[in-house]
PADOFI-192626 format. One record per residue (C-alpha): residue number from 1; chain; x, y, z. Coordinates in nm, 3 decimals, decimal comma. Layout:
BEGIN
REC  num  chaine        u        v        w
REC  NUM       A        X        Y        Z
...
This chain:
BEGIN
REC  num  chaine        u        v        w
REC    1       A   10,820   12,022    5,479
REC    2       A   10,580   12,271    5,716
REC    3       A   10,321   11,940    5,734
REC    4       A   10,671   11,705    5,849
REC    5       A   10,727   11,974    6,125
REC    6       A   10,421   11,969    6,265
REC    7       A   10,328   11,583    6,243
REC    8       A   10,651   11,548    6,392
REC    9       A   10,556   11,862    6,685
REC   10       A   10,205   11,622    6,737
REC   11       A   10,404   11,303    6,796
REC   12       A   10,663   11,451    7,032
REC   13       A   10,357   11,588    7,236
REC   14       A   10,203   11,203    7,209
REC   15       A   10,474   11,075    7,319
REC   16       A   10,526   11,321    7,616
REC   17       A   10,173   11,306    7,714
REC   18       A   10,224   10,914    7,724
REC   19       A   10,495   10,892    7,925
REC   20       A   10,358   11,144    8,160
REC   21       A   10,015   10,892    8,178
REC   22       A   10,292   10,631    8,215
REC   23       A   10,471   10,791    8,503
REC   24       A   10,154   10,873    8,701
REC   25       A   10,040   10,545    8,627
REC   26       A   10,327   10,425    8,810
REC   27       A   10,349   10,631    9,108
REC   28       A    9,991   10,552    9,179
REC   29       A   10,079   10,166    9,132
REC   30       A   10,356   10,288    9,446
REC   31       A   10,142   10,452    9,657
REC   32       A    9,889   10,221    9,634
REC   33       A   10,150    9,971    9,749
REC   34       A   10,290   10,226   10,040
REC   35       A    9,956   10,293   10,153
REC   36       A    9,945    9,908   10,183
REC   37       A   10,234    9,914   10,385
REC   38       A   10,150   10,169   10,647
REC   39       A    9,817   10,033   10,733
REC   40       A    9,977    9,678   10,777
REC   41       A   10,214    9,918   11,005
REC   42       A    9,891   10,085   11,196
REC   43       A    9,791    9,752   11,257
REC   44       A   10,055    9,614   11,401
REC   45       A   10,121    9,917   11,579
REC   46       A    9,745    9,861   11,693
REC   47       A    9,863    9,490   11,760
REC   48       A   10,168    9,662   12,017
REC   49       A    9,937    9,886   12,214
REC   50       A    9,710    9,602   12,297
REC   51       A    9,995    9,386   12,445
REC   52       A   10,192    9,674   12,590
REC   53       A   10,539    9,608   12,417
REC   54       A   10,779    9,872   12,466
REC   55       A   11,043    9,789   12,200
REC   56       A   10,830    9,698   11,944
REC   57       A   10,592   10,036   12,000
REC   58       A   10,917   10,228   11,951
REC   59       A   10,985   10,027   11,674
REC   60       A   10,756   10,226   11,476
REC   61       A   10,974   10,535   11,491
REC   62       A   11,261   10,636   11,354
REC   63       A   11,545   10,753   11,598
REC   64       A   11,522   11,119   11,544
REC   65       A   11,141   11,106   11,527
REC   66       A   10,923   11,366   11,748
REC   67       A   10,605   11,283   11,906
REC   68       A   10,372   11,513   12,034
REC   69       A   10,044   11,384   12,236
REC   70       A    9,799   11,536   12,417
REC   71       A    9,868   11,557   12,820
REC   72       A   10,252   11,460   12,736
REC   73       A   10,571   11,697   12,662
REC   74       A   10,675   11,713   12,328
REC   75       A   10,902   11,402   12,275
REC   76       A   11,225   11,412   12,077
REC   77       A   11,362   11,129   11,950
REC   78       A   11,427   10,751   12,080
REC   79       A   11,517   10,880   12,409
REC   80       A   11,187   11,106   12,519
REC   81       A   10,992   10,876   12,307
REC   82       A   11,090   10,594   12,519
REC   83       A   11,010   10,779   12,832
REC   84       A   10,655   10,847   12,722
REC   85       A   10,596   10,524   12,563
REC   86       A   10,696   10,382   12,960
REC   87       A   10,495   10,580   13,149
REC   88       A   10,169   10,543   12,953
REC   89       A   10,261   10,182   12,913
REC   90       A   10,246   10,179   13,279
REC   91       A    9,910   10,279   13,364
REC   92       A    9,736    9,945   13,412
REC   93       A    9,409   10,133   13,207
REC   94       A    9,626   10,256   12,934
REC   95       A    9,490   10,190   12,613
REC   96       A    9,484   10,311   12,261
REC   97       A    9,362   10,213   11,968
REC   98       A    9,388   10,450   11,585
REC   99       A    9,279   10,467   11,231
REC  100       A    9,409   10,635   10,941
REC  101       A    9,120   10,782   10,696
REC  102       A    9,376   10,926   10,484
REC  103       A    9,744   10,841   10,342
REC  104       A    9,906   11,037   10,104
REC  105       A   10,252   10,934    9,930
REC  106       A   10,502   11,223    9,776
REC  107       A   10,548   11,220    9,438
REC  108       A   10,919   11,117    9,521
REC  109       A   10,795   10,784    9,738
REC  110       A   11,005   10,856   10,005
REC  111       A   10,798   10,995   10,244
REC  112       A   10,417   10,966   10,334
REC  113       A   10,132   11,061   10,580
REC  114       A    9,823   10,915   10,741
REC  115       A    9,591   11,134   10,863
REC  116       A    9,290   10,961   11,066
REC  117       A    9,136   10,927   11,420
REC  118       A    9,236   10,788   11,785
REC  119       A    9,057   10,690   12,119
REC  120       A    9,245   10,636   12,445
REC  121       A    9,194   10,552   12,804
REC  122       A    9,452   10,613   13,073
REC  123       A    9,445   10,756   13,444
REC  124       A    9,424   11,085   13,535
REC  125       A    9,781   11,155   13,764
REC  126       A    9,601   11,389   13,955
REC  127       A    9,237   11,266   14,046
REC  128       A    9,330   10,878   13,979
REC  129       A    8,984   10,905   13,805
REC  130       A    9,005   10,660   13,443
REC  131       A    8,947   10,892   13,182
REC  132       A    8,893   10,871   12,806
REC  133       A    8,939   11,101   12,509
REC  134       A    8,955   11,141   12,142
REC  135       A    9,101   11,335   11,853
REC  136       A    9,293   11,347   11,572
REC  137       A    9,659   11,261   11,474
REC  138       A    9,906   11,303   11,178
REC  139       A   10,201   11,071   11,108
REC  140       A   10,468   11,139   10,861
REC  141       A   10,662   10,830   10,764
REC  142       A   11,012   10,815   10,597
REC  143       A   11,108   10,537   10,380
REC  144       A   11,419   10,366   10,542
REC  145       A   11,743   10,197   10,368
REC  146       A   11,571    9,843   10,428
REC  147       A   11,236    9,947   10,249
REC  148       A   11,004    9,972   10,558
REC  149       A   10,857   10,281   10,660
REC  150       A   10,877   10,472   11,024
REC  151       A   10,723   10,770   11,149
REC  152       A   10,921   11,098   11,187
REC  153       A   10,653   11,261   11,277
REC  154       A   10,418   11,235   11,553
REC  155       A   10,107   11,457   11,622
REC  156       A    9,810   11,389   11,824
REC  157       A    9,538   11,647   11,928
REC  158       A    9,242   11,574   12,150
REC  159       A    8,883   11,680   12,037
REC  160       A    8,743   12,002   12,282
REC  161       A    8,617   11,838   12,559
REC  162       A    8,660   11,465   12,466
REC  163       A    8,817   11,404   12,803
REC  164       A    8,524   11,241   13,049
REC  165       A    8,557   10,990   13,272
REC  166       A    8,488   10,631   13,192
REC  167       A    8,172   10,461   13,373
REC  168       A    8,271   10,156   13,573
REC  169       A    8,183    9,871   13,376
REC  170       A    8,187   10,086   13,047
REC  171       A    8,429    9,981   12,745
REC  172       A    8,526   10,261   12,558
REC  173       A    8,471   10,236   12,183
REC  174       A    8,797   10,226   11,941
REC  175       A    8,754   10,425   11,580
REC  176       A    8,608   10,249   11,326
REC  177       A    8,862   10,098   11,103
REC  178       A    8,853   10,229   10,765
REC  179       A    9,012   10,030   10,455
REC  180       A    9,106   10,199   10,124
């Protein structure tokens, strides 16, 4: 009976250890299919920069989301976000263009993060000079009711001295785009 108990102790642990394999397997099949989704966001998002659309750049938000950039107030939801959005949209040498290096799924698939890079161009308000800079970001995205995914979270951080002004004539290079 002691050899019963402990072929029977072995199997239990197979069959835990499978499942468990089985499991992981799983969420990795999901976040490889979330990651999916939020770079087909960052490009679109990309997509709304480039042609300056308002609505659909806050579309990639979610209504309580906070936003924090650099040379901008802290944001809080649709509202601020919407005011920030405008006046960078504004500035006819606005642009931006981002990359996520990283994106990392919970365990629980509702929520994620991209980590990656940004370049921008815009005006400076107070010498009207066209300027450029670069840093780093962080989005946290929330899995809504209809199965897309919006960022919560918002935060962007220039590089120490990345601000210069742009030469006349000079384009200003976007991050590379990296694919996982």
């Amino acid at each position: 009976m002691g050899n019963f108990k402990s072929v029977a102790l072995m199997g239990a642990c197979a069959l835990a250890l499978t499942a468990g394999a089985c499991t992981k397997a799983a969420h990795s099949t999901g976040a490889t299919d979330v990651s999916q989704a939020i770079k087909a966001d960052e490009k679109k998002w990309n997509a709304d920069f480039k042609s300056n659309d308002l609505e659909a750049l806050l579309g990639h938000y979610t209504d309580d989301a906070y936003f924090v950039a650099p040379g901008v107030k802290p944001a809080s939801g649709s509202t601020e976000i919407r005011k920030v959005y405008a006046d960078g949209t504004s500035d006819k040498n606005f642009s931006i263009s981002f990359a996520s290096d990283k994106i990392d799924v919970a365990d629980s698939g509702d929520m994620a993060y991209a980590r990656g890079r940004f370049t921008e161009k815009f005006t400076d308000p107070k010498t009207q000079k066209v300027m450029t800079d670069s840093g780093s970001y962080v989005t946290v995205y929330k899995k809504q009711s209809d199965g897309s995914w919006k960022a919560t979270e918002d935060f962007a951080a220039a590089d120490p001295d990345s601000t210069k002004p742009v030469e006349p004539g000079k384009a200003v290079t976007p991050p590379k785009m990296v694919s996982f």
